[in-house]
N, C-alpha and C positions, 0 to 999 in steps of 0.2 A: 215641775216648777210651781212654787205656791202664784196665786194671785194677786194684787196688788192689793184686794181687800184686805187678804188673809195678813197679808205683810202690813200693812198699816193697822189691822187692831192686835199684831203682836208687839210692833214695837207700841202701840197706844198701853197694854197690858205691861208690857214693860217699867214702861215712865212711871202708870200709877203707882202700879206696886212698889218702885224703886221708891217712891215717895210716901208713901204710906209706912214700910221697912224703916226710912228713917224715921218719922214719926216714932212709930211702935214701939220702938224694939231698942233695948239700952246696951250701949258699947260694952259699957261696964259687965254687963251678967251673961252677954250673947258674942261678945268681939262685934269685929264689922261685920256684918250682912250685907253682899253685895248679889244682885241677879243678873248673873252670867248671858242667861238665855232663855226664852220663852217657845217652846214647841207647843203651837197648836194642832187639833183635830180638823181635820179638813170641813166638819158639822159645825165647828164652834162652841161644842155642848162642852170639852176640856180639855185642858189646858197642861203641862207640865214646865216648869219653872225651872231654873238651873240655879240653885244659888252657891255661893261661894261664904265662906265663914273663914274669916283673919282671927286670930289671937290664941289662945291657951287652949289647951286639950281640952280642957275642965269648959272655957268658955265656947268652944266648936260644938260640944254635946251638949250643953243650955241651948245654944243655936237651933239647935235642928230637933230639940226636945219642943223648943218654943211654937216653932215653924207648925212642928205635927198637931201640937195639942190648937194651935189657935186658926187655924188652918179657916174654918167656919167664920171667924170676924174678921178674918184678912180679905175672905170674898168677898162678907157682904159690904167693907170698907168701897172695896173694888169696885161691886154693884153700885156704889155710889157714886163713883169718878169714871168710870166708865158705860155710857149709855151703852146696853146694848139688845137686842130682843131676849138672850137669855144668858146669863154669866155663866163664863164656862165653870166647871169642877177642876179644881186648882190640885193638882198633887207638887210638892215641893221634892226636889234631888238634890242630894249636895254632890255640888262640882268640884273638886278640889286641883282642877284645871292650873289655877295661878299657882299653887301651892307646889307644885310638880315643876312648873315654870321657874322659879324662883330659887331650888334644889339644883335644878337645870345649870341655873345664870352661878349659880355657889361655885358648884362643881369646874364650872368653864373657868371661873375666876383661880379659883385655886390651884387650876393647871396650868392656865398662863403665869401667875406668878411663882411655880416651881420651874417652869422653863426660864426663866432669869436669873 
């Protein structure tokens, strides 16, 4: 079980980034960018990020194009908003969690309204 440390500068890592993403990052050429989840290293040295990407094929793969190449100003944004003795190294996953979810909810629906 993580610590309570460990559990408060993940969701701290959380928030910033969640805030920093909207700043960044435009709907238009990325869809939504949401972050799912943040797994840290039990050292703190890094970090892995869960994010989630709404919109077009075309905009999911700008997504996580964007993610990869800017990866380096997203930390150091981070280093900014979050004090800490050393920022963790950020790798980004896309979660496609809601998207499975959502498939999920289609498919229920469409079977409930065939049984009618």
């Amino acid at each position: 079980m993580a610590s309570l440390r460990h559990e408060r500068i993940r969701e701290l890592l959380k928030r910033a980034l969640s805030e920093i993403l909207r700043r960044e990052v435009s709907t238009e050429e990325c869809g939504l960018v949401t972050i799912n989840d943040v797994g840290i290293a039990k050292d703190l040295h890094s970090a892995i990020v869960y994010v989630g990407i709404l919109g077009s094929d075309t905009q999911r793969k700008h997504g996580a194009e964007f993610l990869v190449k800017q990866r380096g100003r997203l930390e150091f944004l981070c280093a900014k908003d979050v004090k800490l003795k050393y920022t963790p190294k950020i790798t980004f996953k896309v979660d496609d969690s809601i998207e499975r979810g959502n498939r999920v909810l289609d498919i229920l629906d469409n079977l409930d309204n065939e049984g009618k």
